[in-house]
C-alpha positions as MATLAB code, in Angstrom:
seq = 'XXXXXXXXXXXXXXXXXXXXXXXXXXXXXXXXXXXXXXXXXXXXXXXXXXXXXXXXXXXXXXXXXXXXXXXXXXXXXXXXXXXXXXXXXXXXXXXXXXXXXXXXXXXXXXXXXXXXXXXXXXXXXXXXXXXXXXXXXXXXXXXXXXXXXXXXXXXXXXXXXXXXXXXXXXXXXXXXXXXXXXXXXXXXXXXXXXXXXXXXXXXXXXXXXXXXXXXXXXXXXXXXXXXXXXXXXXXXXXXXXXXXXXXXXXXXXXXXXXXXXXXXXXX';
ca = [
       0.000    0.000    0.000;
       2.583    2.358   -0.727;
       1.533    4.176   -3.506;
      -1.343    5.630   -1.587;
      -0.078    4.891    2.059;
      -0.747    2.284    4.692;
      -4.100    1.810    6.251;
      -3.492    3.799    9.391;
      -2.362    6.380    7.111;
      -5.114    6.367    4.855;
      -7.280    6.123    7.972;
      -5.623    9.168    9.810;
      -6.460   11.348    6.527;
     -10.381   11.138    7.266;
     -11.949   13.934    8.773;
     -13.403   12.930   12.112;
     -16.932   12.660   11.058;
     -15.864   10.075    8.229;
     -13.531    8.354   10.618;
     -16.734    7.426   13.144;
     -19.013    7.032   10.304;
     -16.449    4.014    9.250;
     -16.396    3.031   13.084;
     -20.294    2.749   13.126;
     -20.212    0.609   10.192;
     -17.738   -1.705   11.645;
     -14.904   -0.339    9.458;
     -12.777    1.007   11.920;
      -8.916    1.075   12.253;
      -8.392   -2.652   13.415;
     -10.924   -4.380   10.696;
      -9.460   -2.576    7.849;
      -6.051   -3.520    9.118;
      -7.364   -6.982    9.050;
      -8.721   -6.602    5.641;
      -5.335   -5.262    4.444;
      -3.396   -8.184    6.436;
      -5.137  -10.269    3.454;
      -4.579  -11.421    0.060;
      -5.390   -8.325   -2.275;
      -6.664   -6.694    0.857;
      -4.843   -3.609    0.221;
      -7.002   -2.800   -2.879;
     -10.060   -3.387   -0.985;
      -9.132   -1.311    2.104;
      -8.570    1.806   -0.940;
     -11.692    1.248   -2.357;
     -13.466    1.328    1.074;
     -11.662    4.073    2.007;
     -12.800    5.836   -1.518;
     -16.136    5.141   -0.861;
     -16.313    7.335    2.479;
     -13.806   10.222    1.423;
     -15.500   12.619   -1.249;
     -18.406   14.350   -1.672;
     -20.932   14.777    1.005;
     -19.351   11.909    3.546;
     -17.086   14.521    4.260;
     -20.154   17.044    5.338;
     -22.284   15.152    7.584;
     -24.545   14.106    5.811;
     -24.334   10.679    5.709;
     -25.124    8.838    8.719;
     -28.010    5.998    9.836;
     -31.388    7.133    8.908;
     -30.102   10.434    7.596;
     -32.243    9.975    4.045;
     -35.084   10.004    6.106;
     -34.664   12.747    8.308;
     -33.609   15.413    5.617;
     -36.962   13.816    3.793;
     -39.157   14.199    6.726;
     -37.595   18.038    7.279;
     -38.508   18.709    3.521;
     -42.196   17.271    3.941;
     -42.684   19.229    7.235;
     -41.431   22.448    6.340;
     -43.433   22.557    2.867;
     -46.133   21.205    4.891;
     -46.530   24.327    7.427;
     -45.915   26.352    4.000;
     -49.180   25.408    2.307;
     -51.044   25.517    5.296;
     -49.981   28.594    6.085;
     -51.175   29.918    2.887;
     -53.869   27.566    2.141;
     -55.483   29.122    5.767;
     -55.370   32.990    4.019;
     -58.658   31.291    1.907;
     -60.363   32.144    5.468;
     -58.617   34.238    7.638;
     -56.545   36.538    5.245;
     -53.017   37.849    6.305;
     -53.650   36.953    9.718;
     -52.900   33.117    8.200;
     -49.041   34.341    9.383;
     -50.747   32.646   12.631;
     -51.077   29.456   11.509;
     -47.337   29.327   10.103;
     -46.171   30.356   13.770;
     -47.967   27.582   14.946;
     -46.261   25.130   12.902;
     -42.784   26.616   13.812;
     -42.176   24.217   16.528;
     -43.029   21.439   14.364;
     -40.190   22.546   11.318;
     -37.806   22.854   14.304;
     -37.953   19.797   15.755;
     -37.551   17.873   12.084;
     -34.449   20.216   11.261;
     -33.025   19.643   15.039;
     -33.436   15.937   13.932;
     -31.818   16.520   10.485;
     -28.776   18.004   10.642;
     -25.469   16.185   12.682;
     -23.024   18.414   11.389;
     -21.942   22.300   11.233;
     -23.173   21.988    7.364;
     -25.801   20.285    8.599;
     -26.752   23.038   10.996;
     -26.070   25.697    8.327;
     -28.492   23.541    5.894;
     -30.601   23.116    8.777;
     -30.489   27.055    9.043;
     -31.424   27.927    5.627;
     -34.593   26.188    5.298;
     -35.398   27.936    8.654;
     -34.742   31.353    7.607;
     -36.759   30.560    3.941;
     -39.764   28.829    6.146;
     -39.888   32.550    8.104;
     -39.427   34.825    4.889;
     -42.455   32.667    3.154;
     -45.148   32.310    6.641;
     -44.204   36.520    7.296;
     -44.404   37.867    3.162;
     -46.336   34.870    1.836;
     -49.781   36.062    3.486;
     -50.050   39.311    2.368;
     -48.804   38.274   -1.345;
     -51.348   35.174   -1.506;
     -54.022   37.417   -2.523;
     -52.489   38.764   -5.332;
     -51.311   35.362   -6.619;
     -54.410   33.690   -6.173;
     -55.828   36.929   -8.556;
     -53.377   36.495  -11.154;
     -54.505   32.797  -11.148;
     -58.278   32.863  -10.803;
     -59.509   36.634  -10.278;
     -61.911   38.289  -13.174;
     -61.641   41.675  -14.372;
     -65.148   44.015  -13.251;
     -66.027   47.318  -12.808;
     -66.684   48.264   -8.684;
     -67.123   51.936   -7.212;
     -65.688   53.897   -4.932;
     -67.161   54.383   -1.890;
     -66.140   56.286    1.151;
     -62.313   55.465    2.268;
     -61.962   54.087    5.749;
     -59.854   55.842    8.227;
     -57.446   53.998   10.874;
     -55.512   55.098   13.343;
     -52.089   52.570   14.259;
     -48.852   53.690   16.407;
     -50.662   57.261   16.286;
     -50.699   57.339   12.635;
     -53.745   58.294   10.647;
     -54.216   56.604    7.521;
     -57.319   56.062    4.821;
     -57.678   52.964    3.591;
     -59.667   52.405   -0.464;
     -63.141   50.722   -0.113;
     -65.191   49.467   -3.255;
     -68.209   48.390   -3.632;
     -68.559   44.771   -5.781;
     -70.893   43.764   -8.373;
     -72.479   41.987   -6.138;
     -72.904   44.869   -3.770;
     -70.484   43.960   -0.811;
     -67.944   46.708    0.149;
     -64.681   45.391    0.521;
     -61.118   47.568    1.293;
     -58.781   47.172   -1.860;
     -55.407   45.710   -1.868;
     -53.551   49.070   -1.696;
     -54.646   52.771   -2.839;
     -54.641   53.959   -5.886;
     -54.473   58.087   -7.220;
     -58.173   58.587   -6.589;
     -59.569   56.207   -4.209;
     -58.572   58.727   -1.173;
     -60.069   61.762   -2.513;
     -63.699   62.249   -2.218;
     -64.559   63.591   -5.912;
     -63.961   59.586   -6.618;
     -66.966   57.975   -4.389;
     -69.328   56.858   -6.192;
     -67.324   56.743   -9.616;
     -66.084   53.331  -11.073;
     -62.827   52.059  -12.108;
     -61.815   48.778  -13.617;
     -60.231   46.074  -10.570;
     -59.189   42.129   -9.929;
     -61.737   40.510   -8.186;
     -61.767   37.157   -6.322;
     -65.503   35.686   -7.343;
     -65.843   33.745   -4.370;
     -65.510   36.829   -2.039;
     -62.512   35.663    0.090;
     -59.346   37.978   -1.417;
     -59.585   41.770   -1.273;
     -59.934   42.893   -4.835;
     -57.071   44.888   -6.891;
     -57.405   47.940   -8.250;
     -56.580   47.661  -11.855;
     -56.903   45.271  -14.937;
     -54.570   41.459  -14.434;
     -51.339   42.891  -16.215;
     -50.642   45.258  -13.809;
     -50.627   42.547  -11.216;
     -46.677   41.845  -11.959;
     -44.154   40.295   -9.686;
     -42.515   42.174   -7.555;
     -39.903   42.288   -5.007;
     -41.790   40.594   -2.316;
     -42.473   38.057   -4.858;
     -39.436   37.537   -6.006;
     -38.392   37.151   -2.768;
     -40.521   34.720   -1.466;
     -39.938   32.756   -4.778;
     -36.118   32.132   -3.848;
     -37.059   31.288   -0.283;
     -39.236   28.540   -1.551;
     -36.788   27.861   -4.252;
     -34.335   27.220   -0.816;
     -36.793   25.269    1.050;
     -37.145   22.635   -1.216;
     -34.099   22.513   -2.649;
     -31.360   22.110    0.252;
     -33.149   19.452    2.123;
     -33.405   17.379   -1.359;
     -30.090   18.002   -2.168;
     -28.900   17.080    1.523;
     -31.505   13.753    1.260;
     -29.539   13.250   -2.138;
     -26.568   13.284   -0.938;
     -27.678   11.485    2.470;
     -28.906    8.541    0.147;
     -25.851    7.782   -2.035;
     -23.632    7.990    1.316;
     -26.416    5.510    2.498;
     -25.631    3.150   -0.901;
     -21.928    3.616   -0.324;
     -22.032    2.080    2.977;
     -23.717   -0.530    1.897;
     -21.499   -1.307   -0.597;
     -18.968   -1.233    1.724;
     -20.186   -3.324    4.302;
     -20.428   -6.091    1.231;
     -17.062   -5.043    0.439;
     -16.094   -6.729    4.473;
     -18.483   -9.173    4.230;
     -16.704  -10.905    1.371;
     -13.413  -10.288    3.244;
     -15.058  -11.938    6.287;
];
């Protein structure tokens, strides 16, 4: 085994993680000196070795049962998501509610999940996207669920409301719906404030059923916008780093599989 060392020295290269990942798997120092003791045993001690160095082994993410942890983190997290949003159907923005109350539950399955520092930085990431997405998502939802299913009517202006927060006075658009329910508008537009507008009509977004606050304006002026854009990387992040990690878990998974064939046929 010169060419690439002995196997202590091949051993004493692993990082510490990999080392006790071997040790779990009952590959530790003395078996794969007894595998090398054999005939053509040094070849199988490098390939063993190989099997736990690159990639992901090296971050932590490999491990017993560590497929189905970053698996169960992705399902829970996504999970409180479209709940969370799903519940603004009913109670509007004050859905950000119902993604508190799932908090505990993402924790625990990321607490679970990660068993290293890149594990607790992956672990991290999907926490901060789950908080961007249950704090921006509810007051976006209306607007997406618009651009998706809202109809273009006429409604009239009726008499702004006033409210009064932190000591500041503000006036808030009202319009009255085909159907004749007043509802306040998702913003203010130039002439909703003033009171030359009541009881003039302007062209808006509605929801049909009644449960979104209608937009002021025809559908193309709903565009994206920052908030959207923002929460559409923090789901982009959410899903994606717990798959990748479960990826990643899974083919460390295979490899010590493989290599605990590799000492069974040197048993």
């Amino acid at each position: 085994m010169s060419e690439s060392g002995t196997a202590d020295e091949l051993f004493a290269r692993l990082p510490a993680t990999t080392r006790r990942t071997l040790e779990q798997s009952g590959l530790g120092l003395p078996e794969l000196r007894r595998i090398a003791a054999e005939d053509g045993g040094e070849r199988r001690v490098r390939h063993i070795i190989s099997e736990f160095s690159p990639g992901a082994a090296t971050w932590g993410l490999a491990g017993d049962g560590a497929l189905r942890r970053w698996t169960r983190l992705l399902v829970v997290a996504v999970a409180g998501v479209v709940v969370c949003l799903s519940s603004t159907y009913v109670i509007g923005p004050s859905a950000l509610l119902v993604g508190v109350a799932c908090v505990p539950a993402v924790a625990w399955a990321g607490f679970r999940a990660r068993s290293s520092w890149v594990g607790t930085v992956a672990y991290c990431f999907v926490g901060v996207s789950y908080v961007v997405l249950i704090l921006v998502g509810p007051g976006q939802a209306d607007q997406w669920y618009l651009r998706l299913r809202g109809q273009e009517a006429r409604v009239t202006y009726v008499k702004p409301e006033r409210s009064v927060s932190h000591g500041v006075s503000s006036l808030y658009c009202r319009v009255r719906l085909p159907d004749g329910s007043v509802r306040q508008t998702i913003g203010n537009d130039k002439r909703c404030t003033h009171e030359a507008a009541i009881g003039t009509t302007t062209r808006a977004v509605i929801d049909p059923q009644g449960h979104y606050r209608p937009f002021l304006g025809d559908r193309s002026a709903l565009r994206f916008g920052f908030w959207d854009h923002l929460c559409l990387g923090a789901a982009a992040v959410l899903v994606l780093v717990p798959v990748t990690a479960a990826i990643l878990s899974g083919v460390n998974e295979a490899r010590g599989a493989r290599c605990g064939r590799v000492m069974g046929t040197a048993a």
